[in-house]
GURODREN-886113 format. One record per residue (C-alpha): residue in one letter; x, y, z. Coordinates in steps of 0.2 Angstrom, whole numbers, padded with zeros to 4 digits, always signed. Example, Ala and Ser with C-alpha at 12.3 -4.5 7.8 and 13.67 -1.06 7.14 Angstrom:
BEGIN
A+0062-0022+0039;S+0068-0005+0036;
This chain:
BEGIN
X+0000+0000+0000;X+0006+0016-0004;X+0008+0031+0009;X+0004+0046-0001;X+0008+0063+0006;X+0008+0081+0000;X+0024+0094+0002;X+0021+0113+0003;X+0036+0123+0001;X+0035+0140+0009;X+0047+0155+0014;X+0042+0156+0033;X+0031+0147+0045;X+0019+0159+0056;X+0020+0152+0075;X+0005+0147+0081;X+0000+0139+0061;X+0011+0130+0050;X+0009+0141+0034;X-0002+0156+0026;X-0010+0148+0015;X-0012+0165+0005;X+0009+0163+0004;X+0017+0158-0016;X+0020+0142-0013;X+0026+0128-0022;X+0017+0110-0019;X+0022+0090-0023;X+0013+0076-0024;X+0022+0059-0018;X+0013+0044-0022;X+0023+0031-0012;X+0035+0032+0004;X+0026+0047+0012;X+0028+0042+0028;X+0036+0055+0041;X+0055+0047+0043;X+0055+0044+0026;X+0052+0063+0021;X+0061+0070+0033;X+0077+0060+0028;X+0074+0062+0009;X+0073+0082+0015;X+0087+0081+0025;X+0098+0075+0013;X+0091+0088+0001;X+0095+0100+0014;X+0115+0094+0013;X+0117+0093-0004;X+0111+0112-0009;X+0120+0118+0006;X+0134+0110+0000;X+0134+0114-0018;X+0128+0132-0015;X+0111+0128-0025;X+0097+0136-0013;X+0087+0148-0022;X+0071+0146-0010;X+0055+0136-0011;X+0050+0132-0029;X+0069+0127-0032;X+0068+0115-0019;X+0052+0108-0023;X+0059+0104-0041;X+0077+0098-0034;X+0064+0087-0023;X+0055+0079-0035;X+0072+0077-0045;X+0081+0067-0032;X+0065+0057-0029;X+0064+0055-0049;X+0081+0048-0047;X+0081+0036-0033;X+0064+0027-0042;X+0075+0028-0061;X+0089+0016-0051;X+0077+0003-0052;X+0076+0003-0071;X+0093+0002-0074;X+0097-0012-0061;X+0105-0024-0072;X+0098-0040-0061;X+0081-0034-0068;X+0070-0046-0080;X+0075-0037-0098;X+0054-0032-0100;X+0056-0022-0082;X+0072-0013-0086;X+0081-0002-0097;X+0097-0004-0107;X+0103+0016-0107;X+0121+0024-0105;X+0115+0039-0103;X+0103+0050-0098;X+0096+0054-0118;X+0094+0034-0119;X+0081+0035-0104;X+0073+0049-0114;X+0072+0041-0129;X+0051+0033-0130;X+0058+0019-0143;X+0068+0012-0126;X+0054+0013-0117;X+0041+0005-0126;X+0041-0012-0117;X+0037-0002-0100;X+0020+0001-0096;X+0020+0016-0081;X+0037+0017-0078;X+0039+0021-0058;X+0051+0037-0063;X+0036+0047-0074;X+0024+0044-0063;X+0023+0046-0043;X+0027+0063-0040;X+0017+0078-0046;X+0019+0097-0044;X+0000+0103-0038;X-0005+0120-0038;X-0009+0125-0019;X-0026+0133-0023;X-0033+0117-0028;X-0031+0108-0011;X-0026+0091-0010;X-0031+0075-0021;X-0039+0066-0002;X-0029+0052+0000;X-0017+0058+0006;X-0011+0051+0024;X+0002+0065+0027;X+0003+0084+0024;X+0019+0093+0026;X+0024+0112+0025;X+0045+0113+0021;X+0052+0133+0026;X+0066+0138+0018;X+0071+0155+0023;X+0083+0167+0014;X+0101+0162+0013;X+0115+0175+0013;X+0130+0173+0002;X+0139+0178+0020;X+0132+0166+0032;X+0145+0155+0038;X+0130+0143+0046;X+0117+0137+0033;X+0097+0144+0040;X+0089+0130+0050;X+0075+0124+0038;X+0057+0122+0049;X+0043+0110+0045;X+0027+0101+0049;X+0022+0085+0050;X+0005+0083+0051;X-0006+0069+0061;X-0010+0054+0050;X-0024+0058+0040;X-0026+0072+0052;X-0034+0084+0039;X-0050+0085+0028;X-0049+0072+0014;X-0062+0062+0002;X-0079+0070+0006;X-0073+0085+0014;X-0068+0101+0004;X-0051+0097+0004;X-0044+0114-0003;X-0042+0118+0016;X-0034+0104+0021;X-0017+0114+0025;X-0026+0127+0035;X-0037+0113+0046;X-0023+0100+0048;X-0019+0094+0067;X+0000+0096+0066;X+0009+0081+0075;X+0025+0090+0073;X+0032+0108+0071;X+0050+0114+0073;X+0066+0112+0065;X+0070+0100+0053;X+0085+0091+0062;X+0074+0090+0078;X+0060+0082+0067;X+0072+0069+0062;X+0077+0065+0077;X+0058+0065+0083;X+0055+0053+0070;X+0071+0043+0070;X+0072+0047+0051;X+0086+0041+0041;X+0097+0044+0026;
């Protein structure tokens, strides 16, 4: 079964409520693997990886680096030479997994579906078991330590969903967890 979830990328949290929802956001879909350690590891090492490459450029960059690494880590798969020939794919190079005529023995590959970038006005899909609101704050080209990057985690299912109206479900979500990133790894023993 999969656990899907949404990610909102914002600029600040408001204390007392995990995001404006009036704020430019930028929102992902995840279809599989939305559970809270999960995310907060895949997000942690997102976290490392810009820092470290000097590639922050706010929210909407990292929702797309998001879905990228995530894009990646599900592409492995397809390449994995163990794989039964009608399951995998022979490329050497990026174009080759481009390239439909490689492809045509695959039905839904895992690495073009599963992730989505939603526009925030439309709400949520409803099945959805967890909601999650990433800041990322302004980095200086002076800092000499990286801006701590806050989230929420909400409660499981914890939010309006099928027969509700589910454009609010960010505004009306019970919040399990709120704080820095680190501590929400640590809350939720996440790995990575």
């Amino acid at each position: 079964m999969s656990t899907r979830c949404q990610l909102r990328f914002v600029r600040t949290l408001e204390q007392g409520r995990t995001a404006d929802p009036s704020e430019p956001v930028a929102q992902v879909y995840t279809h599989s693997d939305g559970y809270p350690e999960g995310v907060l590891g895949r997000l942690r090492q997102l976290k490392q990886l810009l820092e470290a490459t000097c590639s922050v450029r706010g929210p909407t960059y990292a929702a797309a680096q998001y879905v990228f690494l995530e894009k990646l880590a599900s592409l492995s798969l397809y390449l994995d030479p163990s794989r039964r020939p009608d399951r995998r794919l022979d490329a050497s190079s990026p174009a080759d997994v481009c390239d439909p005529a490689r492809m045509q023995h695959l039905s839904q590959p895992l690495f073009l579906l599963g992730h989505g970038v939603e526009d925030p006005r439309a709400g949520i899909h409803g099945d959805e078991e967890y909601l999650y609101v990433v800041a990322i704050p302004e980095y200086k080209l002076d800092h000499t330590e990286p801006p701590t990057w806050e989230v929420g985690v909400s409660e499981a299912c914890g939010f309006p969903r099928w027969d509700a109206q589910t454009d609010t479900a960010f505004c009306e979500a019970t919040w399990q967890f709120e704080g820095s990133l680190i501590e929400g790894c640590r809350e939720f023993a996440a790995t990575r």
